[in-house]
N, C-alpha and C positions, 0 to 999 in steps of 0.2 A: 844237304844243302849248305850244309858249313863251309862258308868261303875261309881265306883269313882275314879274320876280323879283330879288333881290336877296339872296342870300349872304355873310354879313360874313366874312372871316378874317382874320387879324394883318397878315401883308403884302399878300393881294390880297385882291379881292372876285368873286363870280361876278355878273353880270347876264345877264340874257335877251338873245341876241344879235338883231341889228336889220339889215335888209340896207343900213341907213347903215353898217354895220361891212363891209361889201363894197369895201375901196378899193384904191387899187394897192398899199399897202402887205399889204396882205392875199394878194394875189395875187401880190404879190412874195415871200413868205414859202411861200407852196406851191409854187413853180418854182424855190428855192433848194435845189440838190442836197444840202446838208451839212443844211437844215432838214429837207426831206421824206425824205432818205433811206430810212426805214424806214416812211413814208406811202405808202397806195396814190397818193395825189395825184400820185407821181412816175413814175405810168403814161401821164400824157398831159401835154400842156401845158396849164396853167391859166389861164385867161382871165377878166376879168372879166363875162363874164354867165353863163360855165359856176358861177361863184362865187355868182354873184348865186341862180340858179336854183336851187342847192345849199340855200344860206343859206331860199330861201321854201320849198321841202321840208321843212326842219327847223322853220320855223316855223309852218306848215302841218299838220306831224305830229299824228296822235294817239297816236303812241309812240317821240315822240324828242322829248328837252329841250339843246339847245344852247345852251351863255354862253359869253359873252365872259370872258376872266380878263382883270381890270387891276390895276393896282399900285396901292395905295392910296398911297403917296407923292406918285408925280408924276400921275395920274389917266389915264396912260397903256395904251389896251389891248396885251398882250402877248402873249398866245393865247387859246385857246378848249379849250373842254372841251366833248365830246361824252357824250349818256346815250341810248341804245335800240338797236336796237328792245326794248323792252322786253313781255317775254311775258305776256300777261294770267295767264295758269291756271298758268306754273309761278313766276311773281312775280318775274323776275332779267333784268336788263341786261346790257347792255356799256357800259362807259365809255373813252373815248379823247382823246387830249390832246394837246397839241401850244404849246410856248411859241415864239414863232417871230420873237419877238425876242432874237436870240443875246448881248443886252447882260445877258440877266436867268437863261441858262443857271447851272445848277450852285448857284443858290444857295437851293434849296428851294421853291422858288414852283410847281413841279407839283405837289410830295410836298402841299403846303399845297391846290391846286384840287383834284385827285383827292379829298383826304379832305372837301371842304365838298361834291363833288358825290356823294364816296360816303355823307356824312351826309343831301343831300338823298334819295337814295335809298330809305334806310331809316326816315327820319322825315318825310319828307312824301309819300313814294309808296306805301311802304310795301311793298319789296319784303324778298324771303327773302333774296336774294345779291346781287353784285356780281362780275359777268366782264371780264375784260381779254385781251387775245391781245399778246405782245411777239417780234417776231421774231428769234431769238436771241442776233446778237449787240449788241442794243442796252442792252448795259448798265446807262444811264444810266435805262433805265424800267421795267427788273426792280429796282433799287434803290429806286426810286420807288414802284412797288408792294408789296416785301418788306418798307421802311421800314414802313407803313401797315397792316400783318399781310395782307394777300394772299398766300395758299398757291400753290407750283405745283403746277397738279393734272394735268399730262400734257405730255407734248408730241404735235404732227403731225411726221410728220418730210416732210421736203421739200415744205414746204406752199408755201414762197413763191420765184419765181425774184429772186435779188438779184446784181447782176455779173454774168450767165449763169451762174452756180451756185445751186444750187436748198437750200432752207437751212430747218433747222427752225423751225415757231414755236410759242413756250408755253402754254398756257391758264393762265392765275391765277383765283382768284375768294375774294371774302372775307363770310362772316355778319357780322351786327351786331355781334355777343360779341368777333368779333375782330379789325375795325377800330381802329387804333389813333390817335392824334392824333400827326401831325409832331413 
């Protein structure tokens, strides 16, 4: 379902990812254990045509929107942001992200793609909610979504095996009203 699209924000931009975004650098960023750690990606080894295959899935979808996040500075892609499956009758996604170039860590550049793809969400798709799942101890993306008013609204407990320790993860999700801007 990836048209082309184009989302402005201050430091990045979202565009419709392209399976020219399929490179090694790509496939190096999902097989880097400190990047995918908290990615299911880190369940197998990533290859570039399992990537590829991945990538025309999503853009094949009729209920998933995939961009590319680049930096509007250097025109460099940096990560990707994920939207669906998203539910016809009860209106609400998931969104998932990943910046996977560790040079652009920590300085707001998710908090800033989350909110342009949680703004495309609710004004161009026009959905009720907005859901996230952060495996507990990933601090760095409960921050990322708390910034942005995302509620936690439960946990699983020992939903996911991480280190051979089996380890909670959170549900967030956020309405329109209380999306907030970075």
């Amino acid at each position: 379902m990836n048209l082309d699209r184009i989302l402005q924000g201050k430091s990045v931009l979202l565009r419709s990812i392209t399976l020219a975004d399929c490179t090694d650098r790509y496939v190096n960023w999902l097989n880097d254990s400190e990047i995918n750690e908290y990615l299911e990606s880190r369940l197998s080894v990533q290859k570039k045509e399992s990537v590829s295959q991945f990538v025309s899935s999503m853009i094949e979808s009729d209920d998933n929107y995939m961009f590319a996040i680049v930096h509007k500075e250097t025109g460099g892609r940096i990560g990707n942001v994920k939207i669906g499956p998203i539910h016809p009758v009860y209106k609400h996604a998931f969104v998932g992200y990943l910046i996977g170039d560790k040079n652009y860590w920590g300085k707001g550049l998710a908090s800033e793609a989350v909110y342009l793809a949680s703004k495309f969400c609710f004004d161009t798709l026009k959905l009720h909610k907005v859901n996230a799942g952060v495996i507990a101890p990933n601090i760095g993306s409960i921050k990322v979504l708390e910034k942005l008013g995302f509620q936690k609204e439960g946990s699983i407990r020992d939903d996911v095996l991480l280190d051979d320790k089996y380890i909670d993860v959170y549900k967030y999700g956020v309405l329109e009203k209380e999306l907030v801007s970075p």
